[in-house]
TORDOGU-178546 format. One line per field, with one value per residue: residue in three letters; x, y, z of N, C-alpha, C in turn. Coordinates in nm, 4 decimals. Atoms other than C-alpha are relative to their C-alpha. Layout:
<nodes>
rest (ALA;...)
neast (X;...)
nnorth (Y;...)
nup (Z;...)
caeast (X;...)
canorth (Y;...)
caup (Z;...)
ceast (X;...)
cnorth (Y;...)
cup (Z;...)
</nodes>
This chain:
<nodes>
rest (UNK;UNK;UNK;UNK;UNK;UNK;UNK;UNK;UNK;UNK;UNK;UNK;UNK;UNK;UNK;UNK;UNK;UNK;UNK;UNK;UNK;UNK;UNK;UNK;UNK;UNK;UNK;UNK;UNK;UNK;UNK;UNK;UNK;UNK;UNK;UNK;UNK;UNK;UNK;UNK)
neast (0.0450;0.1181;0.0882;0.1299;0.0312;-0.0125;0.0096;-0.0395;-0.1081;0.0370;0.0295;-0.1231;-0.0562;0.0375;-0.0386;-0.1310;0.0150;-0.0226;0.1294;0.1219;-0.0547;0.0930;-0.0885;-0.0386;0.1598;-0.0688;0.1160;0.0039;0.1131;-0.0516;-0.0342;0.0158;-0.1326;-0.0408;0.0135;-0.1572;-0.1096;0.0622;-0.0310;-0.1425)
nnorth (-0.1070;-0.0710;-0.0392;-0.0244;0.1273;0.1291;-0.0108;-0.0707;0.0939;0.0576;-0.1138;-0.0832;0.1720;0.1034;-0.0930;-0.0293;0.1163;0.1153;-0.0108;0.0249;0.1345;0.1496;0.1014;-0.0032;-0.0057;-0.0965;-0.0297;-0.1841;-0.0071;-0.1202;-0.0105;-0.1191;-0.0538;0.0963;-0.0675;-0.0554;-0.0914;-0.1310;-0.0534;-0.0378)
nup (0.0848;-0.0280;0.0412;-0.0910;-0.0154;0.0137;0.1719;0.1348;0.0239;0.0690;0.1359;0.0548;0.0148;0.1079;0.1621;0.0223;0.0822;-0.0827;-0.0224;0.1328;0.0266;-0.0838;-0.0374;-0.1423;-0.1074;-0.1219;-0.0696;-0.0673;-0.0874;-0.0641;-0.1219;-0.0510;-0.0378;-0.1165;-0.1189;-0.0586;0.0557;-0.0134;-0.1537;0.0074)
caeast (0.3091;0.1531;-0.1409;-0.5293;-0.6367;-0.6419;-0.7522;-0.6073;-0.2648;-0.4104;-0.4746;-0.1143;0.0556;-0.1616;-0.0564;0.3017;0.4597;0.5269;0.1518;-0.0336;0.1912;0.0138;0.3392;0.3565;0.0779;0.0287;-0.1604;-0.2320;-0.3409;-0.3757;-0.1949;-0.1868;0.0607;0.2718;0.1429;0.4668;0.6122;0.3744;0.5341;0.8863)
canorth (0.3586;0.6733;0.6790;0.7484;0.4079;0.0562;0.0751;0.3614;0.1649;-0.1200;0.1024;0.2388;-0.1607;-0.3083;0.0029;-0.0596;-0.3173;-0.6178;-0.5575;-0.5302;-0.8575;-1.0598;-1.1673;-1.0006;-1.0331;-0.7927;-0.8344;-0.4507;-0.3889;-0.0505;0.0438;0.3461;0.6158;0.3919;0.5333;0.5330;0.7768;1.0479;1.0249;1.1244)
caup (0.0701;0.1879;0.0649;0.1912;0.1059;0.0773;-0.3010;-0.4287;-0.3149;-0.4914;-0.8258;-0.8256;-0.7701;-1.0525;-1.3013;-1.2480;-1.5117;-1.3067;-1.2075;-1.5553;-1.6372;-1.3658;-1.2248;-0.9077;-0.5983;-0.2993;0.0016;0.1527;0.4492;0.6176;0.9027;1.1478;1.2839;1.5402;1.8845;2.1143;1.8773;1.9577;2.3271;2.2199)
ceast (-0.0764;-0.0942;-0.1478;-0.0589;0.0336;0.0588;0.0652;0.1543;-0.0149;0.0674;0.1535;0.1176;-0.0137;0.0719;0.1321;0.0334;0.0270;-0.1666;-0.1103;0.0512;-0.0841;0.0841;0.0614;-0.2004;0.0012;-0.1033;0.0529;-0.0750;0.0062;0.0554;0.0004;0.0958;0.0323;-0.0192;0.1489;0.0932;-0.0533;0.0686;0.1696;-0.0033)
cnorth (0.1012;0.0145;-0.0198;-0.1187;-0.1369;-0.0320;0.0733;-0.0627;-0.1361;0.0513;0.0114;-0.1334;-0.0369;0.1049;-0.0149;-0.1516;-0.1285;-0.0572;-0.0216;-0.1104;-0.0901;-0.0827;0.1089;-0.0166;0.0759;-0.0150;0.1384;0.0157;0.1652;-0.0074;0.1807;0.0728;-0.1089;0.0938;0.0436;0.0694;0.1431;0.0315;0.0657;0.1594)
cup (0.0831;-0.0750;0.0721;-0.0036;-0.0201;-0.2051;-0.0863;0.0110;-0.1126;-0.1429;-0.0441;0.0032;-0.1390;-0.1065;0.0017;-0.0843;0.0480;0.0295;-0.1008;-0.0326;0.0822;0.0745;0.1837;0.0907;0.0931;0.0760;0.0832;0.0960;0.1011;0.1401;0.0723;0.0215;0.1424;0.1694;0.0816;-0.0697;0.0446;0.1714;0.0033;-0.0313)
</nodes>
């Protein structure tokens, strides 16, 4: 997901219907732009 954080990914998971059900789980973890791309 792009998005600016951790949580507001969170936020936009739990509101989807799989999510308010209770039947999916997600661990989220941020990640960065992948360095060795900036050299191309």
């Amino acid at each position: 997901m792009n998005v600016d954080s951790v949580d507001e990914a969170d936020k936009l998971l739990k509101g989807l219907p799989l999510g308010q059900a209770n039947l999916l789980t997600f661990e989220l973890m941020p990640i960065g732009p992948l360095l060795p791309l900036g050299m191309l």
